[in-house]
Phi, psi and omega in degrees: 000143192201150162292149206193102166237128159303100219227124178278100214268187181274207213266181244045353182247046179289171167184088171356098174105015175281150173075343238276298197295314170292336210257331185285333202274320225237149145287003161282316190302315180308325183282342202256340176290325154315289176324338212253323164284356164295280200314340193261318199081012165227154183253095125024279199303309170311321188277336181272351193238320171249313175333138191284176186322273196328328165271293170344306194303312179324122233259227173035305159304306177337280179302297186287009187286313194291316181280301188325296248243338189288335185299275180318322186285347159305287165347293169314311185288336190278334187260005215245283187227153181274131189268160170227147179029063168278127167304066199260144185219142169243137135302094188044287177287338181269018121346304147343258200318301185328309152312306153318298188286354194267321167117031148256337157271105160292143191318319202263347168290326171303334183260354164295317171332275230273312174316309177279344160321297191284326169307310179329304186271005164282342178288321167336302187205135193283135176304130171095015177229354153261172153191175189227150188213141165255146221237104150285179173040013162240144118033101193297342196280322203285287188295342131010280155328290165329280212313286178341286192309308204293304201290290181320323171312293205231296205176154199308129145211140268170125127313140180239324200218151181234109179240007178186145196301001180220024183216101167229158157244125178288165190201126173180190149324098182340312189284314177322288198310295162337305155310294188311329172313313226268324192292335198271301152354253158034291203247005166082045166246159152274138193224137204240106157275147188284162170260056160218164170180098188231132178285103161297152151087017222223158152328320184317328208272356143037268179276342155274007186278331162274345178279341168278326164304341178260299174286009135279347182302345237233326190267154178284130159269100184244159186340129171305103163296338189220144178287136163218126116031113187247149174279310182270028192217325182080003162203198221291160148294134166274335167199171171304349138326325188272344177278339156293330162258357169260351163323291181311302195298294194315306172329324182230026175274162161292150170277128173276055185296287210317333185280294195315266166342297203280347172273326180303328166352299204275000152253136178319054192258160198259306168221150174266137140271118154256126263220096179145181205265134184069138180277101177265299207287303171305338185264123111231320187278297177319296170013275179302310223177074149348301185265005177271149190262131190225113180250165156234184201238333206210069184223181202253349170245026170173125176249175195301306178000278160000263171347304178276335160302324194275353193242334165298290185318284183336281144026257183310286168343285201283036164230332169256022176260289187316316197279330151333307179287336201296299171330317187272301160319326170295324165292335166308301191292321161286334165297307174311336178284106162325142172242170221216003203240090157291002191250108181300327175277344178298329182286332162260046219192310174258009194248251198300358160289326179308303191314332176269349175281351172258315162339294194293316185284330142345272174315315146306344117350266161337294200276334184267330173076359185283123164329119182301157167273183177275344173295311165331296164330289198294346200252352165306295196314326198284313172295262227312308196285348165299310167285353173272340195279332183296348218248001195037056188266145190289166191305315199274326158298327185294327149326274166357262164006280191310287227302312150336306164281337188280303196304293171318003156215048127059054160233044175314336206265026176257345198172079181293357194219034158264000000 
């Protein structure tokens, strides 16, 4: 059982022969790949193992190419290891998949989503008449500033992704954005151009917003299951209400990734996965928060294997952390409880005789250095409710209680029915 937040990336981290490897290994891939050719009416699978760049590349091919293959690799991982709470944030299409993975979207209406998504904004500006450069070494201020000067001059550019304190990506007009390249070069950044192609994230992106806004309107949206992350607000959805206009605001909003980081930062997650094809995301997250532990599913340092070795060993730790911590809540919560029981032999027969059997078990732990089994685990719990019940504490409180100890050391997904 593990803590998690999942993080999806956008459209550029396409690649000829992507899922290739999950789709021979895992049968979800196989499965999810089928869907995504029912939903589409094409075949998808094909186009990701044999199609060339150039098709790939195509914003309408992409997007659902990247959630079809960030979708299995969520998948893989959820049938692997037991998840608990999980976090999700997407990078601009990966919003999308995030949403998908929260289970407010079904896979096949999301790929349906992204597909007419990515037309909309490749009809939006036509290919070859925008482009995007991700911008090193300067200053979000700085550039910011080029981008000003540029627009007044020559043509529309824009910040597009605030993706790191020293990484934005620019979006506009080919000459504009070009010019603003040579200026920002200049002033001592490196400048990337991107794989896509369309200026996202940009005014430009304009004439797609209402026709997209009417075919998410056309889909069922149901309850968020897991918090998820907006690009454009830098914190949670509140409820599945917020996706159609902020879904919308985003086509011609900046992606606020740093804000986005900075809010998963600040929850107890254990680890960032980054989910989906090629490691994008994760050297952005390192960057950002040095010390956070980062995996990828798909890198040139790390296959999903990897991955799923390093988050089970992780795992196996925090479930024996959890259980350590579980022990030491349960002896709280039982000194602490009022007892409601006048009767002395019950109290020690049902309080202090248990209380002292989690001690001892405690210590035997402690002292052996060995992983608790689950029977261990289940029989803390079960003496704490035997000592709240000796304590004649009433049914609703007693509830409480557990539900306390379980959650406040963050093993809900072990004992749903305590």
């Amino acid at each position: 059982m593990y803590k998690m937040a999942f993080i999806f990336p956008g459209q550029g981290s396409q690649y000829v022969g992507m899922g290739q490897a999950w789709h021979s290994a895992y049968p979800i891939a196989r499965e999810l790949f089928e869907m995504a050719n029912d939903a589409l009416g094409f075949d998808l699978k094909k186009i990701c193992f044999e199609g060339s760049t150039q098709i790939l590349r195509k914003t309408e091919i992409a997007q659902p190419a990247i959630l079809t293959v960030s979708l299995i690799a969520y998948r893989i991982i959820l049938q692997e290891v037991e998840i608990v709470q999980p976090v999700l944030a997407g990078h601009s299409l990966g919003e999308i998949s995030a949403l998908c993975a929260a289970e407010a979207i079904s896979f096949a209406d999301a790929v349906k989503l992204v597909h007419a998504r990515g037309k909309y904004m490749q009809e939006a500006v036509p290919e070859g008449r925008g482009l995007m450069y991700a911008v090193v070494g300067l200053s979000s201020e700085q550039v910011k500033e080029i981008c000003r000067e540029i627009s007044l001059n020559i043509g529309t550019v824009v910040p597009s992704n605030y993706n790191a304190s020293k990484q934005t990506v620019i979006s506009g007009v080919k000459g504009a954005v070009e010019e603003a390249a040579i200026s920002m070069k200049h002033a001592g950044a490196q400048v990337i151009p991107l794989k896509v192609s369309a200026p996202f994230h940009s005014p430009l992106m304009e004439p797609a917003l209402a026709p997209f806004r009417e075919f998410l309107g056309g889909l069922t949206l149901h309850p968020l299951q897991h918090p998820v992350v907006s690009n454009v607000t830098g914190n949670f959805y509140k409820s599945e209400q917020d996706i159609i206009p902020l879904l919308t605001d985003q086509l011609m909003n900046p992606v606020l990734w740093t804000a986005c980081m900075n809010r998963m930062a600040t929850l107890p997650v254990q680890a960032f996965i980054d989910t989906g094809p090629r490691e994008t995301l994760g050297p952005l997250l390192k960057e950002h928060f040095p010390e956070a532990k980062v995996y990828a599913t798909d890198s040139i340092h790390s296959t999903m294997q990897d991955c799923l070795d390093n988050l089970r060993g992780d795992s196996e730790r925090s479930h024996l952390r959890s259980t350590g911590n579980l022990m030491d809540k349960c002896l709280s919560i039982a000194v602490c409880t009022k007892n409601h029981n006048s009767n002395a032999d019950e109290y020690q027969r049902n309080v202090i005789g248990p209380y002292k059997m989690i001690q001892r078990m405690k210590e035997e732990i402690t002292v052996s250095g060995k992983e608790p089994t689950l029977e261990q685990t289940e029989k803390v719990l079960h003496l704490l409710r035997t000592i709240l019940k000796g304590k004649k504490l009433p049914a609703d409180e007693l509830k409480l209680r557990l539900e306390q100890a379980i959650n406040e050391t963050g093993m809900p997904g072990y004992f749903k029915d305590c």
